[in-house]
C-alpha positions as a Markdown table, in Angstrom:
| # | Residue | x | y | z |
|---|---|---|---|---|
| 1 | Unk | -55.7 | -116.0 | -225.9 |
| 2 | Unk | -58.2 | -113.6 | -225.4 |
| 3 | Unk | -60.0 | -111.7 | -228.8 |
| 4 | Unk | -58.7 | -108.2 | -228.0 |
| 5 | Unk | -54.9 | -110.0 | -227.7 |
| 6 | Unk | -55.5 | -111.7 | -230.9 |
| 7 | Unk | -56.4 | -108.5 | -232.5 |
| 8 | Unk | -53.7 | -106.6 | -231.0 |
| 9 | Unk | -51.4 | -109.0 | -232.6 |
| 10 | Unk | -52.4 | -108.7 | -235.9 |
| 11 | Unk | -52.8 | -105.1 | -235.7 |
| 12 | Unk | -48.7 | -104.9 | -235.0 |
| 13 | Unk | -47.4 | -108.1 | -236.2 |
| 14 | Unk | -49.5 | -108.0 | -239.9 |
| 15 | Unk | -50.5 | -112.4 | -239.0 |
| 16 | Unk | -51.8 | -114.3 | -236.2 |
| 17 | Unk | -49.6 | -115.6 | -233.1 |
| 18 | Unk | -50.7 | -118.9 | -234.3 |
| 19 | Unk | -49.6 | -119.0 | -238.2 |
| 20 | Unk | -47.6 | -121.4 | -237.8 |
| 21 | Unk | -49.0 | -123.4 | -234.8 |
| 22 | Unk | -51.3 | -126.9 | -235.4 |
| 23 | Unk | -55.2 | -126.2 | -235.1 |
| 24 | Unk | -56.7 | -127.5 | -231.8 |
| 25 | Unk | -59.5 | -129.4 | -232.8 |
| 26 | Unk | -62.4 | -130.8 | -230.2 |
| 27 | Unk | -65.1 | -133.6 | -230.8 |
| 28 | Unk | -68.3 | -132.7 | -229.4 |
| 29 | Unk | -70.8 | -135.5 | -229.3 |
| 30 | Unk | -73.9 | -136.8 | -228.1 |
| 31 | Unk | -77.6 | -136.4 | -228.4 |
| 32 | Unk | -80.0 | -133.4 | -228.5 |
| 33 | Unk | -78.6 | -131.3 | -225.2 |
| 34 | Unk | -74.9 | -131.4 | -227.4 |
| 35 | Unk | -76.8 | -130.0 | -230.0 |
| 36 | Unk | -78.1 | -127.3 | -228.0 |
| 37 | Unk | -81.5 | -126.1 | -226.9 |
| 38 | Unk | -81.0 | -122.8 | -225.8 |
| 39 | Unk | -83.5 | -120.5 | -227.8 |
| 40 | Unk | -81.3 | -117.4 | -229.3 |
| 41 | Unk | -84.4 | -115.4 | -228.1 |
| 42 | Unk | -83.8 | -116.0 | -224.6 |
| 43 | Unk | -79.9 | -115.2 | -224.9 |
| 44 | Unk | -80.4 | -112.1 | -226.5 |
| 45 | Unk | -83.1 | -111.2 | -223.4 |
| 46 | Unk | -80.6 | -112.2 | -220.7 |
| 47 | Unk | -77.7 | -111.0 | -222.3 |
| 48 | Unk | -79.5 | -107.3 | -222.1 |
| 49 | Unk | -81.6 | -107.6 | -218.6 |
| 50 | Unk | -79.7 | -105.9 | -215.8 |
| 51 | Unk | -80.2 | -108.8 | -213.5 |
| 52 | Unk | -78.2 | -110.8 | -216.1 |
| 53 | Unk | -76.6 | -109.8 | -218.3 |
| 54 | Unk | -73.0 | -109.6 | -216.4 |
| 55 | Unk | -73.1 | -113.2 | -217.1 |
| 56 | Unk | -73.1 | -112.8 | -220.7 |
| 57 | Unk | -70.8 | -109.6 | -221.3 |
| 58 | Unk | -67.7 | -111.1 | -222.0 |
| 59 | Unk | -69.3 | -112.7 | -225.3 |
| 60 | Unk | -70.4 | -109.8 | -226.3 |
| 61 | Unk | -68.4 | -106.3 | -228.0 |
| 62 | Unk | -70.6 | -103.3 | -229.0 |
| 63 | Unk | -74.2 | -104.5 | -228.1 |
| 64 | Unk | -73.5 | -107.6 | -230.1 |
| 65 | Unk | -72.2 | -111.4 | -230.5 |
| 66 | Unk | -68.9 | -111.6 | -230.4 |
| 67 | Unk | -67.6 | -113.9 | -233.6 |
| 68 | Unk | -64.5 | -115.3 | -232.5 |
| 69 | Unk | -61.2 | -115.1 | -234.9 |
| 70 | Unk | -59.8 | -118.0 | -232.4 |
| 71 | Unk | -62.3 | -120.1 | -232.4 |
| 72 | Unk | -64.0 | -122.3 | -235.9 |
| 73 | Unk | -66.9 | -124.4 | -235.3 |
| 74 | Unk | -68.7 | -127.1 | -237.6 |
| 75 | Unk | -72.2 | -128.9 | -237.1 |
| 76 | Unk | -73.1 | -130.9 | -239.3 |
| 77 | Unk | -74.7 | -128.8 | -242.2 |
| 78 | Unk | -73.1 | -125.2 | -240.8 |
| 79 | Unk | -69.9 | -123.6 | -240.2 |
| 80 | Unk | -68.1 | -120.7 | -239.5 |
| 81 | Unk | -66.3 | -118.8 | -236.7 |
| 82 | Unk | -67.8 | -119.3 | -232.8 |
| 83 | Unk | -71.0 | -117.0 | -232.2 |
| 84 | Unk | -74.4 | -118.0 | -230.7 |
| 85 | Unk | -77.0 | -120.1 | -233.2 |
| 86 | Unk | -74.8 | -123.2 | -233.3 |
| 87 | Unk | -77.3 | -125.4 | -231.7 |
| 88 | Unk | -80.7 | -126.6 | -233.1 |
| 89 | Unk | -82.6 | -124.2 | -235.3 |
| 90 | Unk | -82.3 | -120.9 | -233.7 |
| 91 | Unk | -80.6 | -122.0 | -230.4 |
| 92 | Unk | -77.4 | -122.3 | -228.8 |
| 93 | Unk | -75.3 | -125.0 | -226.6 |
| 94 | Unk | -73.0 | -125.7 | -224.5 |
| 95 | Unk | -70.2 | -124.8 | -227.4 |
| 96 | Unk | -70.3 | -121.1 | -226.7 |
| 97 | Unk | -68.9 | -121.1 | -223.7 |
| 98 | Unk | -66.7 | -124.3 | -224.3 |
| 99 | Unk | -65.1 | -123.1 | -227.6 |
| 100 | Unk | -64.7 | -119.4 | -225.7 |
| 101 | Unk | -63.0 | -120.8 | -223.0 |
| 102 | Unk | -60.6 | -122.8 | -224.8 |
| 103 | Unk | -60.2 | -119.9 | -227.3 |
| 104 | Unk | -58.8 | -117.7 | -224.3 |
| 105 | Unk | -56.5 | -120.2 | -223.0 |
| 106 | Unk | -54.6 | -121.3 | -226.0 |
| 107 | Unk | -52.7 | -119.0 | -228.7 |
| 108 | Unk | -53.3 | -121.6 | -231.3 |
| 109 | Unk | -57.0 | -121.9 | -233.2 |
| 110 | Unk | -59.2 | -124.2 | -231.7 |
| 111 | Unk | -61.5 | -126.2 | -234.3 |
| 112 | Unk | -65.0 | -127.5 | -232.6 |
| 113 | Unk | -66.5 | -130.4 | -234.5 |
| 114 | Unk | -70.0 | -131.1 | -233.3 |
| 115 | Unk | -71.7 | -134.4 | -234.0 |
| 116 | Unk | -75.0 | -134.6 | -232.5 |
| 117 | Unk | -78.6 | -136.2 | -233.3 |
| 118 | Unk | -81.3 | -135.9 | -231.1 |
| 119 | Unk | -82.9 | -139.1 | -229.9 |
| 120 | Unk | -79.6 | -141.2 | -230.3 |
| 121 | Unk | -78.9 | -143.9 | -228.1 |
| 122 | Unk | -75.7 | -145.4 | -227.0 |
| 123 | Unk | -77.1 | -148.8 | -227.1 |
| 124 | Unk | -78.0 | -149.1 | -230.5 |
| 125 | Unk | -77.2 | -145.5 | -232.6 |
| 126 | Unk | -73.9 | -144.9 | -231.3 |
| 127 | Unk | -72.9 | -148.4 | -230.0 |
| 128 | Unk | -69.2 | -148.9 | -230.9 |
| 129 | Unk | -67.5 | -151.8 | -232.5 |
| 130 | Unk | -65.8 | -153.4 | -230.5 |
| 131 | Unk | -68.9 | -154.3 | -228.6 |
| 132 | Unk | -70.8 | -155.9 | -231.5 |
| 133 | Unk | -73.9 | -156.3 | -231.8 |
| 134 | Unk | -76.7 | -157.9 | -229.7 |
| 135 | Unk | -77.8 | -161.7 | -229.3 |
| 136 | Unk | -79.7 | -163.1 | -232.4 |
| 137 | Unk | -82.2 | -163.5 | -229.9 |
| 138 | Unk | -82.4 | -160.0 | -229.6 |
| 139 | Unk | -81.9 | -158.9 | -233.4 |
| 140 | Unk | -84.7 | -162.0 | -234.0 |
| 141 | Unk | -87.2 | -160.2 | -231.7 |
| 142 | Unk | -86.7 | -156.8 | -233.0 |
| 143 | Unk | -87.3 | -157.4 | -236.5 |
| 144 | Unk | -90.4 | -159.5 | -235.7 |
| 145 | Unk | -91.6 | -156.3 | -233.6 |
| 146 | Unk | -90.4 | -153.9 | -236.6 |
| 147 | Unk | -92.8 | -156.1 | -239.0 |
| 148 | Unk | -95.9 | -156.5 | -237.1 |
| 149 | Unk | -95.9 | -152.6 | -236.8 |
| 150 | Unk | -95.4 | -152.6 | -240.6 |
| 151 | Unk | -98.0 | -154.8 | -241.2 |
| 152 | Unk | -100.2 | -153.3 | -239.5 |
| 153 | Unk | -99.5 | -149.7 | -240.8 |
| 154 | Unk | -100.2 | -151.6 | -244.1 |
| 155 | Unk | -103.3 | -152.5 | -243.3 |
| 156 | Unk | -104.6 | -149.7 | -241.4 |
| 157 | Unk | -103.2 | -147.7 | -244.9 |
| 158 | Unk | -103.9 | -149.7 | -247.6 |
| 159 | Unk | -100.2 | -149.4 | -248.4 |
| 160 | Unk | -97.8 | -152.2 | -249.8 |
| 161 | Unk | -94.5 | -150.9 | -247.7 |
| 162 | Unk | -91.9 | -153.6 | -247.8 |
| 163 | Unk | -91.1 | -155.5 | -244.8 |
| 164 | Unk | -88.1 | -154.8 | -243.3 |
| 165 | Unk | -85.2 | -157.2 | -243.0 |
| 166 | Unk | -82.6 | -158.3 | -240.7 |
| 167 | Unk | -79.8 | -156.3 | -242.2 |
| 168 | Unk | -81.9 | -153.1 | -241.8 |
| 169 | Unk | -82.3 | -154.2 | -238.6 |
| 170 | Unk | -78.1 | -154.7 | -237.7 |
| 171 | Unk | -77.8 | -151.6 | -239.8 |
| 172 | Unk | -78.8 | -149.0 | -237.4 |
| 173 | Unk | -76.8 | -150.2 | -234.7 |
| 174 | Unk | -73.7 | -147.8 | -234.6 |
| 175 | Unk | -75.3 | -145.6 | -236.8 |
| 176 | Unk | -74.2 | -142.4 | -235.3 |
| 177 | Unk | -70.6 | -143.9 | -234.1 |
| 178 | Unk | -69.8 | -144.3 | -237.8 |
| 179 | Unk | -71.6 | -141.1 | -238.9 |
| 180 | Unk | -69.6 | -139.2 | -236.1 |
| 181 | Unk | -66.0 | -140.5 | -237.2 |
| 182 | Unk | -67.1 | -139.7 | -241.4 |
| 183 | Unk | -67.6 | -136.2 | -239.5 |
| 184 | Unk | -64.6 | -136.0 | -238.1 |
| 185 | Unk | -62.7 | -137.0 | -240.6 |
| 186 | Unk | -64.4 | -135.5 | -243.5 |
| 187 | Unk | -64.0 | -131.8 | -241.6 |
| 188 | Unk | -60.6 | -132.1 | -241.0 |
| 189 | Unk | -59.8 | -133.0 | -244.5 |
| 190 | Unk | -62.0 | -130.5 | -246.0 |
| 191 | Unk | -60.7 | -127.8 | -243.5 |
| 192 | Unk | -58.7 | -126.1 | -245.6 |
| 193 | Unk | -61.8 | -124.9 | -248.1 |
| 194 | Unk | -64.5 | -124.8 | -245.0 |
| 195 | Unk | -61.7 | -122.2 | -242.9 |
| 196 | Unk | -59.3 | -120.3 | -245.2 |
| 197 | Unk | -57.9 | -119.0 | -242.1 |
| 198 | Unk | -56.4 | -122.4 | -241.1 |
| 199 | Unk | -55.3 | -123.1 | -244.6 |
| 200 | Unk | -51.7 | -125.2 | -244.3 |
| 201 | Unk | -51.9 | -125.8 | -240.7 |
| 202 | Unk | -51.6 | -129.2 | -239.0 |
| 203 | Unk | -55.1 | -130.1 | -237.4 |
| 204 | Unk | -54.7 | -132.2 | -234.5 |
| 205 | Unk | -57.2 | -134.0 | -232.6 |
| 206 | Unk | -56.8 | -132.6 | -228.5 |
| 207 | Unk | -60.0 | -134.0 | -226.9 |
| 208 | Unk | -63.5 | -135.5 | -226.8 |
| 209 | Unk | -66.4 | -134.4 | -225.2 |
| 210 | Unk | -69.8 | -136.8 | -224.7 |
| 211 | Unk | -73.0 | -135.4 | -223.3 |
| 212 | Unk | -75.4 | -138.5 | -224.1 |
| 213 | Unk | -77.5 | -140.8 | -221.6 |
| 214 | Unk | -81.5 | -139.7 | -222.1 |
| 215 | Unk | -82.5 | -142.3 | -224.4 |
| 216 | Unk | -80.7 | -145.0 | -222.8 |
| 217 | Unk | -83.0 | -145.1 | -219.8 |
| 218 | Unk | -85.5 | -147.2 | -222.0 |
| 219 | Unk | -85.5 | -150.8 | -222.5 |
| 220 | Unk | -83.3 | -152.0 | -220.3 |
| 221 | Unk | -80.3 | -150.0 | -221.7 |
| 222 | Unk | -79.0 | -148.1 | -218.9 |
| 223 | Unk | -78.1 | -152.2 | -217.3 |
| 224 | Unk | -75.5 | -152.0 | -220.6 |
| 225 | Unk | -74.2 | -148.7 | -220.4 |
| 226 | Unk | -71.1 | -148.6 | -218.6 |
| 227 | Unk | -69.8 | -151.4 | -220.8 |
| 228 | Unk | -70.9 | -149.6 | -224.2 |
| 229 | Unk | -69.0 | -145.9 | -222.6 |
| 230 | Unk | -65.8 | -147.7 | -221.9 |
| 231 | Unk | -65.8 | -149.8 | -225.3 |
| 232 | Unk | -66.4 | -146.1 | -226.8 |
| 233 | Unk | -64.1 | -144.0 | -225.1 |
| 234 | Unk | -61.5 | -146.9 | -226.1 |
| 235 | Unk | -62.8 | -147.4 | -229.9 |
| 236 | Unk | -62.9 | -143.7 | -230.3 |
| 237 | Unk | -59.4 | -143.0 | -229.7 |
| 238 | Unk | -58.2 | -145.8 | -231.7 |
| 239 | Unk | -60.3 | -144.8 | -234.7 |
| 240 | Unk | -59.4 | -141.0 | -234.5 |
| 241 | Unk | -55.6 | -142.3 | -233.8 |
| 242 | Unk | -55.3 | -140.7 | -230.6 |
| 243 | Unk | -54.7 | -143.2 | -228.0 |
| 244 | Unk | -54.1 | -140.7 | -224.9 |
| 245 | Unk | -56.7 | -138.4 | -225.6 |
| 246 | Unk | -58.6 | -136.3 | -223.1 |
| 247 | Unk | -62.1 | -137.2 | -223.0 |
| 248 | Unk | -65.0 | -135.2 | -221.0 |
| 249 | Unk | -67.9 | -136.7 | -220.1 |
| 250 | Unk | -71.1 | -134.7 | -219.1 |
| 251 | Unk | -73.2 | -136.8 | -216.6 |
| 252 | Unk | -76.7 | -136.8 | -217.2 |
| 253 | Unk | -78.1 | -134.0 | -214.9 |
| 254 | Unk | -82.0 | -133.4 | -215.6 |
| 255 | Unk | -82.7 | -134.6 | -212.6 |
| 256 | Unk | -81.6 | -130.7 | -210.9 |
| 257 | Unk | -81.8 | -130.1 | -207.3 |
| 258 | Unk | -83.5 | -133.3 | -206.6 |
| 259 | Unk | -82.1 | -137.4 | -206.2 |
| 260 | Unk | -82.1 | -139.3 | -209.5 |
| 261 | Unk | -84.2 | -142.4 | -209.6 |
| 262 | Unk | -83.9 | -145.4 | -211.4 |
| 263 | Unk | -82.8 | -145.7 | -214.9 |
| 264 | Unk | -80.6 | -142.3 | -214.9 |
| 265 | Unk | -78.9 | -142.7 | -211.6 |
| 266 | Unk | -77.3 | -146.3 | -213.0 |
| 267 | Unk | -76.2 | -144.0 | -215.8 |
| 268 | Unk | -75.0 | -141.3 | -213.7 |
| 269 | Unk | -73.3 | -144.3 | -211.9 |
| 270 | Unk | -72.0 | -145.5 | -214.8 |
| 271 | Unk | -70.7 | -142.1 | -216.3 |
| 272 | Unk | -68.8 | -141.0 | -213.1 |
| 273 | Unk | -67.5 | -144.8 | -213.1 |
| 274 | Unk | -65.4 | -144.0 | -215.9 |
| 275 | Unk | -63.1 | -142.1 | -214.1 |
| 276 | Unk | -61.8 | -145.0 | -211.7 |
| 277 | Unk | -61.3 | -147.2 | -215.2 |
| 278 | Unk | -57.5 | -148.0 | -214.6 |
| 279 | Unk | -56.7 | -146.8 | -218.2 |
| 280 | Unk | -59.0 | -144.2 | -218.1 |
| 281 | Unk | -57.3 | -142.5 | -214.7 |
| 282 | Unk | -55.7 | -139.2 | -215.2 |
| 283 | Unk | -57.4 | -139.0 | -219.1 |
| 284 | Unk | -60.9 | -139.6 | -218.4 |
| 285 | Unk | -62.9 | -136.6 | -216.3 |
| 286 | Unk | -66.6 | -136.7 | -215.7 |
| 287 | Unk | -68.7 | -133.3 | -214.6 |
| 288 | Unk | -71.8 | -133.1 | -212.9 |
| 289 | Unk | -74.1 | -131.6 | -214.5 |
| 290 | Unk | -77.1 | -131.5 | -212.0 |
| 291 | Unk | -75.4 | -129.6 | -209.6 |
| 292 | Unk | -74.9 | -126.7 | -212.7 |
| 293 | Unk | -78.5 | -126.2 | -212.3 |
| 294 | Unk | -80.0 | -123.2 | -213.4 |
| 295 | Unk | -82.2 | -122.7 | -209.8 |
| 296 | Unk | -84.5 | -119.6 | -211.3 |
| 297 | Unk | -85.5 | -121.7 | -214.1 |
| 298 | Unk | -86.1 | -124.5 | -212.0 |
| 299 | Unk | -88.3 | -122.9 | -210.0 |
| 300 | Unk | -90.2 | -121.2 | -212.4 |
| 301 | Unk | -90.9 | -124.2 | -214.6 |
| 302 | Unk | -93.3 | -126.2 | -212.9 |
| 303 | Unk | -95.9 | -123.6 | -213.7 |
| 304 | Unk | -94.5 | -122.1 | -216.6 |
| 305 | Unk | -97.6 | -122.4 | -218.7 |
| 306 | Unk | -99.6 | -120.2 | -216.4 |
| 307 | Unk | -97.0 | -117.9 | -216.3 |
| 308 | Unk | -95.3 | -117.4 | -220.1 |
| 309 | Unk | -94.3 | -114.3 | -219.8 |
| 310 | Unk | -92.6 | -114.7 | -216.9 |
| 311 | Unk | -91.0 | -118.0 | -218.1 |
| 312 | Unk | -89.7 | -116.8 | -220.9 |
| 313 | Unk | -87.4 | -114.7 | -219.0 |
| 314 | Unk | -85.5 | -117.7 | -217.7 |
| 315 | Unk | -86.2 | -120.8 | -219.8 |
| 316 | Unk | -86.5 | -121.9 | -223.5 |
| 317 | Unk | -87.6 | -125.4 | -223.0 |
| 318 | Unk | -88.8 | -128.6 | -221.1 |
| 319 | Unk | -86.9 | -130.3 | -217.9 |
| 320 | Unk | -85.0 | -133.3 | -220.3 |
| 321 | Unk | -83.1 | -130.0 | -222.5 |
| 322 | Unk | -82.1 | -128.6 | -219.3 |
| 323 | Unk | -85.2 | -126.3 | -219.2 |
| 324 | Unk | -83.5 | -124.5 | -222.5 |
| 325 | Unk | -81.8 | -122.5 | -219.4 |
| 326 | Unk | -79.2 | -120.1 | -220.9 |
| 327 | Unk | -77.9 | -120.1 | -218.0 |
| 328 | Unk | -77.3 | -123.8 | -217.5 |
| 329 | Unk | -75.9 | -124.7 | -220.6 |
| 330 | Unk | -73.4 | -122.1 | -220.3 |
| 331 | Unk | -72.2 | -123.1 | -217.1 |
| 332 | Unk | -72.0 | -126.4 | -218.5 |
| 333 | Unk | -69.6 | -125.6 | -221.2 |
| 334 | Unk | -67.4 | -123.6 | -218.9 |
| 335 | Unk | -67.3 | -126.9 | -217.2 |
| 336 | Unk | -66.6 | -128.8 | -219.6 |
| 337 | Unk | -63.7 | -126.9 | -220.7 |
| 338 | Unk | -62.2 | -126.3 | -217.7 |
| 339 | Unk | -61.9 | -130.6 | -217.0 |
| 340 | Unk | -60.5 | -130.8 | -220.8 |
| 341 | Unk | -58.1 | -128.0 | -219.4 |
| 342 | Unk | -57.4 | -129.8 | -216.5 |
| 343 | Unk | -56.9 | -132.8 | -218.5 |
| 344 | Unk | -54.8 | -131.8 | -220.7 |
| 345 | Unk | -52.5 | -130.0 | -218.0 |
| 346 | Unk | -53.1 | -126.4 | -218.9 |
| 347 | Unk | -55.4 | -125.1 | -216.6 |
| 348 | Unk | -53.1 | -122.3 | -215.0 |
């Protein structure tokens, strides 16, 4: 339902269509490009340049950012209804346009949940249970490497900084998965005080997006990462209770116009796998990313320090956060939301 609808609505009817209808509420996870690396700067430029800003007008009403009645968004420490600056300090992700898009299609409130952490992996910060954790060879190997670098940061200090020990060590792996469902959880139950508005209403889980894969390309983790994404998808819906659950995957795109190579086409590989899973089929959707590129930034960026100003125009960051392209992430939440639309058989 669009905003001016919404408003119209409570202009004659004295409530919102969706009083008594269940709050929609959307899990969006991953690593730093679901937190959102779009400078606000660069949005506000675009969304007034007349070569551009057509492509940002329908978030906007009177020269500013619209603040959506539809749509509620938390991350981590911040909450509030859907408007640019829900990204990393002073920047914007692919929510916007997600949480828009879902706002106009349904007449009940959508809820966005964001759990993100830049520099996660799936191998070890997000790894889900049901995969456990890695050999003792492994484990054994790691903590010997996480006390020679102690050690020697002792000595090289003239500090007395404990060792650390093997539970630290099996402590960090699945991290984030447990972090994200304390998240979930903890926002839903608090929803009430966080969102007057959706005070009384049923909140019910309606999909998943993941936008993960960067920090997986070290180590040796991409070999493991098909296996840890299924095990996820799978442990996530039994741990939020929602076995049938749509779940949108964005495939690690950074690459742009050009092949991937190496460690991020096995994880592209392994994302799009997840589609032909036999218990994914029909439930699971994966969306290109790469081919979403933002081509003006693109171009621009290889010389972008010789030519700020010009940069500027077009980009907000460096080629692993999508270039920071406003343009980019945008069109990557629009495609995200129209799979979960798709998924969820109300894409008409």
């Amino acid at each position: 339902m669009g905003l001016l609808k919404h408003l119209l609505v409570v202009l004659f009817l004295g409530a919102p269509v969706w009083a008594e209808k269940p709050v929609r509420v959307y899990v969006l996870a991953g690593q730093s490009n679901m937190e959102g690396k779009v400078q606000n700067k660069l949005l506000e430029y675009q969304a007034n340049a007349a070569e551009t800003k057509d492509l940002f007008a329908h978030l906007r009403q009177d020269n500013q950012w619209i603040k959506r009645e539809d749509v509620f968004i938390k991350f981590l420490g911040r909450h509030g209804q859907l408007t640019i600056g829900y990204g990393s300090r002073d920047r914007t992700g692919t929510e916007l346009e997600f949480g828009t898009v879902m706002g106009a299609n349904y007449e009940e409130p959508v809820l966005l949940i964001k759990t993100a952490w830049g520099g996660h992996s799936l191998y070890r910060n997000f790894r889900p249970p049901s995969v456990g954790l890695p050999s003792t060879e492994v484990l054994e190997a790691e903590l010997e490497k996480a006390r020679l670098a102690v050690e020697r940061n002792n000595e090289k200090h003239q500090r007395d900084q404990p060792l650390p020990t093997m539970d630290e060590i099996r402590s960090k792996y699945g991290l984030s998965y447990r972090e994200m469902l304390k998240e979930v959880r903890t926002t839903i139950d608090g929803c009430d005080q966080l969102f007057p508005e959706l005070k009384g209403r049923e909140k019910r889980i309606s999909g998943f997006v993941w936008f993960q894969g960067w920090n997986d390309q070290y180590g040796g983790a991409e070999k493991e990462y098909a296996r840890n994404l299924e095990h996820l998808i799978r442990d996530v819906r039994k741990d939020l209770n929602a076995p049938r659950m749509p779940v949108v995957i964005g495939v690690m795109g950074q690459n742009g116009s050009k092949e991937s190579k190496g460690a991020m086409k096995v994880i592209q590989e392994a994302q799009l796998a997840m589609e032909n899973v036999s218990d994914f089929n029909g439930n699971v959707r994966a969306v290109r990313t790469d081919r979403l590129i933002d081509q003006a930034a693109e171009a621009l960026y290889p010389t972008w320090r010789k030519n700020i100003p010009e940069w500027e125009k077009v980009g907000s960051d460096h080629g692993y956060h999508y270039l920071g392209s406003a343009i980019w992430f945008n069109r990557m939440g629009r495609a995200f939301a129209k799979a979960m639309l798709e998924l969820s058989g109300d894409d008409s």
